[in-house]
C-alpha positions, 0 to 999 in steps of 0.5 A: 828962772832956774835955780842951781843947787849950791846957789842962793835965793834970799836967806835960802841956801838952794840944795836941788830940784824936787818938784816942777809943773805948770805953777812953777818949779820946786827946789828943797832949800835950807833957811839959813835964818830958821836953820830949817829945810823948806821947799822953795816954788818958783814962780813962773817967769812971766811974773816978773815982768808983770807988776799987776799979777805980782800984786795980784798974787801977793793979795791972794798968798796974803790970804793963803798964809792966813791959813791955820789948820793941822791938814793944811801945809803952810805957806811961811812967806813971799821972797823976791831976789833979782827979779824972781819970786818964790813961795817958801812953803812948810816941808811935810816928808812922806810920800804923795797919795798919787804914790800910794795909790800906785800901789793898788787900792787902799783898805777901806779904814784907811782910805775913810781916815785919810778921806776924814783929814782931807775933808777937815782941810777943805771944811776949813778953808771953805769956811774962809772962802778959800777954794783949791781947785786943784785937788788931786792925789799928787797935792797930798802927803801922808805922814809917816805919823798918819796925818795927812796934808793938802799942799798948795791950797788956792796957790792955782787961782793965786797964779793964774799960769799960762800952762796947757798941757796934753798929760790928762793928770797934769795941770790944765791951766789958762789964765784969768783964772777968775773969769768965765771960760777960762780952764784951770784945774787937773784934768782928770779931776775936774768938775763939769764947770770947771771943764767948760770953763764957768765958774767955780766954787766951793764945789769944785773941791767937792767933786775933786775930793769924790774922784779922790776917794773914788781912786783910793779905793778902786785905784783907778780914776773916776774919770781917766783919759789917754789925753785932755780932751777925752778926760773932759769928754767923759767928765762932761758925758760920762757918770763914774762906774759906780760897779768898780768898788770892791766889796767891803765898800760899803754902800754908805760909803758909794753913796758918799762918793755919788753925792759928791760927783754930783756936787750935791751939798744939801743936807749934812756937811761933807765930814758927817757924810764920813 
């Protein structure tokens, strides 16, 4: 269900649309409760008619909500109105990491102090059992205070969409999300496993956040691709240019980003290696 500016969903007066993918369309919305702006996902249409995903997603936003870390954008709440439903999310400005990267390659400092707050948030929901598995610059804000947040923490595994699209950096959904041979992520910066579908854990975010670091300082991806297909054959076939890093990166920090792309968590935890 679209929601028209000027309308109004809940307590939530609807300014206009700032955000849609295959998780759902995004409208900036005041709280007229709160007197706050806050960004308001709409949930895909196949929710309403389905009473079994809506209590299954209600389970796993209860467990997002319970998230409390300063890297981490907040979930406030689950509204419901007219048979639509919505999350109603903290609104953090700035501008995505996908805009800086567009840019052209970050300075070494400070793509490692973006890379250290990133790193936080994943240590910190890891620890809840708490997996994105949807990391990719486009889910991550830089403040204009320099702090950093990763926005819709598991809110992939939560939907579980019915979205596949042909774009190698949109999501690349399919649904039960929780079932072995089923596809769910961002193509292009997608483990091996969740590529062919097996099961996914804490190491999927692991991976994502090497290709992460990798893009930051190359400005190209790890694994980039004109179409879906290809980026997941050269994710399933291929090894990251290891040669494409400018020089002042050091090889502490290459090595960082090898371990991750091989999902390697022995050893020290993922913010020591930093």
């Amino acid at each position: 269900m679209a929601l028209a500016p000027g309308t109004r969903f809940g307590p939530y007066d609807i300014a206009d649309e700032i955000g849609a993918g295959g998780m759902g369309v995004v409208y900036r919305a005041t709280d007229t409760n709160l007197k706050r702006e806050v960004p308001v996902k709409v949930l895909p249409e196949s929710f309403a008619a389905d009473e079994e995903r809506l209590a299954r997603f209600q389970r796993e936003a209860e467990l997002l909500a319970s998230l409390n870390h300063p890297n981490i954008a907040q979930i406030h709440g689950l509204e419901k109105s007219d048979g639509t439903s919505a999350l109603i999310m903290e609104l953090v400005q700035g501008p995505t990491l996908e805009d800086r990267i567009a840019q052209g390659p970050i300075p070494v400092d400070e793509a490692l102090n973006i890379a250290m707050q990133i790193a936080e948030a994943l240590e910190g929901a890891h620890g809840q059992g708490i997996v994105h598995r949807d990391l990719k610059p486009a889910n991550i804000k830089l403040r204009s205070d320099g702090a950093v947040k990763v926005l819709d923490f598991g809110i992939a595994k939560a939907l579980e969409a019915e979205a596949l699209t042909s774009e190698p950096h949109a999501p690349t959904l399919t649904t039960p999300a929780t079932q072995v041979g089923v596809i769910l992520g961002t193509a292009a910066y997608m483990s091996p496993e969740q590529a062919r579908g097996t099961v996914v854990d804490q190491r999927a975010d692991i991976w994502a956040f090497g290709c992460l670091l990798y893009e930051m300082l190359t400005g190209q991806p790890a694994f980039g691709g004109e179409d879906v297909p290809i980026t997941l054959a050269r994710v399933l076939a291929h090894d990251a240019d290891m040669d494409s890093f400018p020089a002042a990166v050091s090889p502490d920090v290459r090595q960082v980003i090898r371990l991750c792309l091989q999902k390697d968590l022995t050893g020290r935890p993922l913010l020591e290696r930093l």
